[in-house]
C-alpha positions in Angstrom: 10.0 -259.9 173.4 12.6 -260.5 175.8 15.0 -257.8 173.6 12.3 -255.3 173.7 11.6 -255.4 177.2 15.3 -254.7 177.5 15.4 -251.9 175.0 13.0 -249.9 176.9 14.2 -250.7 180.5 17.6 -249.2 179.2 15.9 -245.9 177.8 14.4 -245.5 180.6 17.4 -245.5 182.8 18.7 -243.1 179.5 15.6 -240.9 180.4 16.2 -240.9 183.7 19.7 -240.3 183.8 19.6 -237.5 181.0 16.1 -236.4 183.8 18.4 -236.2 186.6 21.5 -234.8 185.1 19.2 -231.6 183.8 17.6 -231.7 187.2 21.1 -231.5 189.0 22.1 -228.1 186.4 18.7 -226.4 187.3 19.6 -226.7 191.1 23.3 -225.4 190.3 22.0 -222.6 188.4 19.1 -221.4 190.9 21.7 -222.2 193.8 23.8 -219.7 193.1 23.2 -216.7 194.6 25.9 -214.1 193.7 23.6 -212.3 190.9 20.6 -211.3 193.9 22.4 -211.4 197.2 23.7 -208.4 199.1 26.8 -208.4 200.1 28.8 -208.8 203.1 27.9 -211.1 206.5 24.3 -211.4 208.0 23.4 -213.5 211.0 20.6 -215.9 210.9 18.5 -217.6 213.5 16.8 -220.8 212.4 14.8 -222.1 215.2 14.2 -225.4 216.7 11.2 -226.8 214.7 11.4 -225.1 211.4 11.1 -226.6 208.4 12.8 -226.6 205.3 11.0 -224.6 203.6 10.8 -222.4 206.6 14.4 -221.9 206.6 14.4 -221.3 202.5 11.9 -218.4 203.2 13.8 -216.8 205.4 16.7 -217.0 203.2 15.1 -215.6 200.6 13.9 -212.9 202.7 17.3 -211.9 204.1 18.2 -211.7 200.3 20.8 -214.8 200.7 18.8 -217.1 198.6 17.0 -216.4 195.2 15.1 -219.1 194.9 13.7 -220.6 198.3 11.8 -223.7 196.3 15.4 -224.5 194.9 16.7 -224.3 197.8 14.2 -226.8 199.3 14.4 -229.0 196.3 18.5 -229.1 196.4 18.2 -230.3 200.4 16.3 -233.0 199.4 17.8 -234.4 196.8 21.0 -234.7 198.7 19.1 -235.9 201.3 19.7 -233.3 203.7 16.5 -231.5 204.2 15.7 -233.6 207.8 19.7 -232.8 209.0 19.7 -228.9 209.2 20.5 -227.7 212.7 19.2 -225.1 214.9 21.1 -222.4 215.7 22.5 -218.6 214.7 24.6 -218.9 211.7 26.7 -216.1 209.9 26.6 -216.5 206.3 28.3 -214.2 203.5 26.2 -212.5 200.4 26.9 -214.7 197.4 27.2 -217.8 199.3 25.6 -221.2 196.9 22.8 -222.9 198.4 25.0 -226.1 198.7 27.3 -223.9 200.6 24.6 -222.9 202.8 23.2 -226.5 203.4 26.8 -227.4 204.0 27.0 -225.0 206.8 23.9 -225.7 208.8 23.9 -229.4 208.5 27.7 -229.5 209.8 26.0 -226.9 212.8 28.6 -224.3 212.3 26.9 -222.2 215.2 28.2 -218.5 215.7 29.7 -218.4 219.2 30.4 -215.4 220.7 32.9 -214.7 223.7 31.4 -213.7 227.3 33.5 -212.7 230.1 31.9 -212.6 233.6 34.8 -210.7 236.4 34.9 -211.2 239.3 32.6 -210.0 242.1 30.0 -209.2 239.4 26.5 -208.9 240.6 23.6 -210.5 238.8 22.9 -206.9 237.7 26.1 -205.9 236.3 25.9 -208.9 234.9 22.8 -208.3 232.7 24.0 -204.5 231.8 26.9 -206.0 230.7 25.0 -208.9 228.7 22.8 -206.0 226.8 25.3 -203.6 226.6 27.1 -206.1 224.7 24.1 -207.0 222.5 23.7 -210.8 224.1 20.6 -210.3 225.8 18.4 -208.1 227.9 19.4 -207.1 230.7 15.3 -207.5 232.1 14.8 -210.6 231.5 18.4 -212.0 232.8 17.2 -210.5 236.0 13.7 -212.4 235.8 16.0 -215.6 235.1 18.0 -214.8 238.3 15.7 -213.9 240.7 14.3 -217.2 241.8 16.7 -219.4 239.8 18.4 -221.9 242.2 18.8 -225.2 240.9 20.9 -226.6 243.4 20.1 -226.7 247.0 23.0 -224.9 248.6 21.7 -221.6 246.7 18.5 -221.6 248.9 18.6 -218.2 251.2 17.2 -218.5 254.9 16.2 -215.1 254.4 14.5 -213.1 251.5 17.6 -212.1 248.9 17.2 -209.7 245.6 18.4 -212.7 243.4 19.1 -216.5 244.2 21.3 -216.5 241.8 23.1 -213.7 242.9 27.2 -215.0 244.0 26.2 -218.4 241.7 27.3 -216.9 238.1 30.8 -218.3 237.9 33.2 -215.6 236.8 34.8 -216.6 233.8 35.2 -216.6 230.2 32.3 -217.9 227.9 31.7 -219.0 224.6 28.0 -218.7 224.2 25.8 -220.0 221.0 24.6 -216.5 219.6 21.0 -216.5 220.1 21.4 -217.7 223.3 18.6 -217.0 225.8 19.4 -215.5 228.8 17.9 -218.1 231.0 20.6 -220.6 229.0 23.0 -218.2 229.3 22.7 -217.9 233.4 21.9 -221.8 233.6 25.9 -222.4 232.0 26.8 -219.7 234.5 25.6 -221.3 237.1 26.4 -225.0 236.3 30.1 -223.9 235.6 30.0 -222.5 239.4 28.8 -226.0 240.8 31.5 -227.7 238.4 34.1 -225.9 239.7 33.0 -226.1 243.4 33.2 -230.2 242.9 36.6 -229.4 240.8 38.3 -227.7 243.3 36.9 -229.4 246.7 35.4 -226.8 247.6 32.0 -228.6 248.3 33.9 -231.4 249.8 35.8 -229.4 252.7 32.2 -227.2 253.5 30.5 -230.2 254.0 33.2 -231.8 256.2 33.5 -228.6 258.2 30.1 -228.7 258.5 29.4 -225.3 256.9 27.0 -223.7 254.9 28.5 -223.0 251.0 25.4 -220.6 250.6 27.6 -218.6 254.2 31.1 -219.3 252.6 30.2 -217.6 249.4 27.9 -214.5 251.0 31.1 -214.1 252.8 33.4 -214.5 249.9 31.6 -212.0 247.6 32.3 -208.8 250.0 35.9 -210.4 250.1 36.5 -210.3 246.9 35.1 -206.5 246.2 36.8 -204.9 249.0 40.7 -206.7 247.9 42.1 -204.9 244.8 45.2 -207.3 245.0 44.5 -211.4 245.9 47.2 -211.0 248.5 45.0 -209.6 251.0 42.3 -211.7 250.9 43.0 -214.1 253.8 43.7 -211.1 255.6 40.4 -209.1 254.7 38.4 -212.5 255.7 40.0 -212.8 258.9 38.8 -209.4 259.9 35.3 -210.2 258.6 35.3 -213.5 260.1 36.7 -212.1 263.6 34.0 -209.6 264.1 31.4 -212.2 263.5 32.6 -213.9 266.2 33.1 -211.0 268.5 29.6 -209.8 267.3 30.5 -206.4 265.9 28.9 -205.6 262.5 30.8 -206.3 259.4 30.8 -202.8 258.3 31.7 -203.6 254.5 31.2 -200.7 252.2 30.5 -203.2 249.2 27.0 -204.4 250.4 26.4 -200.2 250.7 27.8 -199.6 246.8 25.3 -202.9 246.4 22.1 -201.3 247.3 22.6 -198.3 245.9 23.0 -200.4 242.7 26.1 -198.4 241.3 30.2 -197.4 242.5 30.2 -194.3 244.4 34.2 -193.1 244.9 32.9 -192.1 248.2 30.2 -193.5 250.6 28.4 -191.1 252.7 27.2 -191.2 256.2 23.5 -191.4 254.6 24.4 -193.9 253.0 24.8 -196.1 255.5 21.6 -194.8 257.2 20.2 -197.3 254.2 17.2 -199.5 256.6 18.1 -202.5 254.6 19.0 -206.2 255.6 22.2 -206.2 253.4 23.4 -202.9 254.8 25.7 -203.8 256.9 26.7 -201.2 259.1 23.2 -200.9 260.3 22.7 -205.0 260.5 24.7 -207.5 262.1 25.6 -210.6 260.6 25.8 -211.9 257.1 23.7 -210.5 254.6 21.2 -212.0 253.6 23.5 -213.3 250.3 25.8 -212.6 248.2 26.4 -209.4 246.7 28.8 -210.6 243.6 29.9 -213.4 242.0 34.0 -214.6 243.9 35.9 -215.9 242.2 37.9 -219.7 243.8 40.5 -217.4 245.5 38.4 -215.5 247.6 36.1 -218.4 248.5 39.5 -220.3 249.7 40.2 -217.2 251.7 36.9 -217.4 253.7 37.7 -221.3 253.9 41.4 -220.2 255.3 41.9 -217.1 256.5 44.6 -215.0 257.9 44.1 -215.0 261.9 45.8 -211.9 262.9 44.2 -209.6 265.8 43.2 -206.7 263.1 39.7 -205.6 262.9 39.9 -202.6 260.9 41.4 -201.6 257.4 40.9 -198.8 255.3 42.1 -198.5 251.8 45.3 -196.9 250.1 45.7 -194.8 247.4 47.4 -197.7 245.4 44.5 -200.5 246.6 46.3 -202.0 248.8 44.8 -201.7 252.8 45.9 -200.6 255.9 45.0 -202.5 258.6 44.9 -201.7 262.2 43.8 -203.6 265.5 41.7 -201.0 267.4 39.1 -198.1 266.2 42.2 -195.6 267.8 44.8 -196.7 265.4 41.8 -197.1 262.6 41.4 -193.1 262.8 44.7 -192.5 262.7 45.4 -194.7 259.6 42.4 -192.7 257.8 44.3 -189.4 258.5 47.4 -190.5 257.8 46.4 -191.7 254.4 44.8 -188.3 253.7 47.6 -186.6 254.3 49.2 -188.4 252.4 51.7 -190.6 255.0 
């Protein structure tokens, strides 16, 4: 008895193992995909919460994978199907399902390079961001407009976007399929990071100033310097009308309301009734008008105390600067004439 029971456990493990071993070639042979994919690279989205067979469908859709149920099949039996990840993934025409699995369980997200300059707007910002194919540029904005997560990025007065000055110029690597809110949250938290980094928060506080001032301040800095040289000097003339109470007078918060770079501003122009305009408003505006970058920030924090209060602009970028409205007009007509 004991012999029998022995002789039919062992053909069932024959069974089975003959069972399996034709299972394991019907998954090779409906994994691969070279004889109904289109070639070349597509990019794929699997979202969080799909499942398995959610993902094989839209495989087979994307005419990547021929047979979705095999597909499904061949994740569990490797015991897989639970461990694909979320994400955007580029995959190739012709690629095996194992080679698929293989790819989304070891997350090999498509990341795509993002570089915020310096003295961007939130608006230039999302142009750039659609015109770019990352995100629209509409709902960046409606991310930005009352997105301030930290409490230095609170505005006294009413600003176009909180976030506006608080995108971090730099260089991104951003998952594709980003949203844009995730995309301006990383913005954002890489500004705070680098505000801690660099002690920047520390020497406001201890000062006793307001970061949400420093960086207002710092953003017409950095658009009016073409060269980082002169940006201790540029803030001291700011920062020495404030405190003599004469407007600012700083064409970048003019090319900021009209929402575009005009070679030349116009007298109407700064007829603009408008809070960040300010020739016709004294003061700060209300907030920044671009994104500085850590130079121009340390140039509010430690400017150049000369006695200029004017400066007009060179051919080359550079400025002229001069220390009453008399030598101003003749270092405009100098300039134009080329001296």
């Amino acid at each position: 008895m004991r012999k029998v029971i022995l002789v039919l456990v062992a053909s069932a493990i024959a069974l089975l193992a003959v069972g399996t071993g034709g299972f394991k070639l019907w998954l090779n042979s409906q994994g691969d995909n070279k004889d109904f994919a289109v070639s070349g690279n597509k990019m794929i989205r699997v979202k969080e919460g799909m499942s398995t067979a959610d993902v094989a469908q839209l495989l087979h859709e994307k005419k990547l994978v021929k047979n979705p149920k095999a597909f499904k099949l061949a994740a569990r039996f490797d015991g897989l199907a639970e461990k694909l990840q979320a994400g955007m993934y580029q995959l190739t025409g012709g690629m095996s399902n194992k080679e698929i699995i293989d790819t989304m369980v070891k997350g090999r997200i498509q990341y795509v390079k993002f570089v915020v300059p310096e003295g961007y707007s939130v608006k230039k910002i999302a142009e750039k961001l659609q015109a770019e194919e990352l995100g629209r540029a509409e709902r960046f904005l409606a991310a930005a407009k009352d997105y301030a997560p930290y409490p230095y990025m609170q505005a006294e007065r009413e600003v176009n976007y909180k976030a506006d000055g608080f995108a971090f110029p730099a260089t991104y690597d951003f998952a594709y399929g980003a949203s844009e809110k995730q995309i301006l949250q990383t913005m954002v938290a890489t500004f705070d990071k680098m505000m801690e980094k660099e002690g920047i928060k520390q020497e406001v506080a201890q000062r006793k100033l307001k970061l949400h001032d420093v960086v207002t301040m710092a953003s017409m800095v950095e658009l009016e310097a073409v060269f980082n040289e002169e940006q201790p000097r540029i803030a001291g003339v700011f920062l020495k009308r404030l405190d003599l109470g004469m407007p600012i007078q700083s064409d970048t918060t003019i090319q900021y309301l009209l929402g575009k770079q005009k070679a030349i501003v116009l007298y109407k122009d700064l007829e603009i009734d408008n809070p960040y305009n300010t020739y016709k408003y004294p003061g700060l505006p209300p907030g920044p008008i671009g994104s500085p970058g850590i130079a121009a920030i340390k140039a509010v924090l430690h400017p150049e105390q000369t006695d200029y209060l004017y400066f007009v602009a060179e051919r080359d970028g550079h400025h002229r600067f001069s220390k009453s409205f008399t030598d101003h007009l003749r270092a405009i007509r100098d300039i134009e004439a080329g001296r």
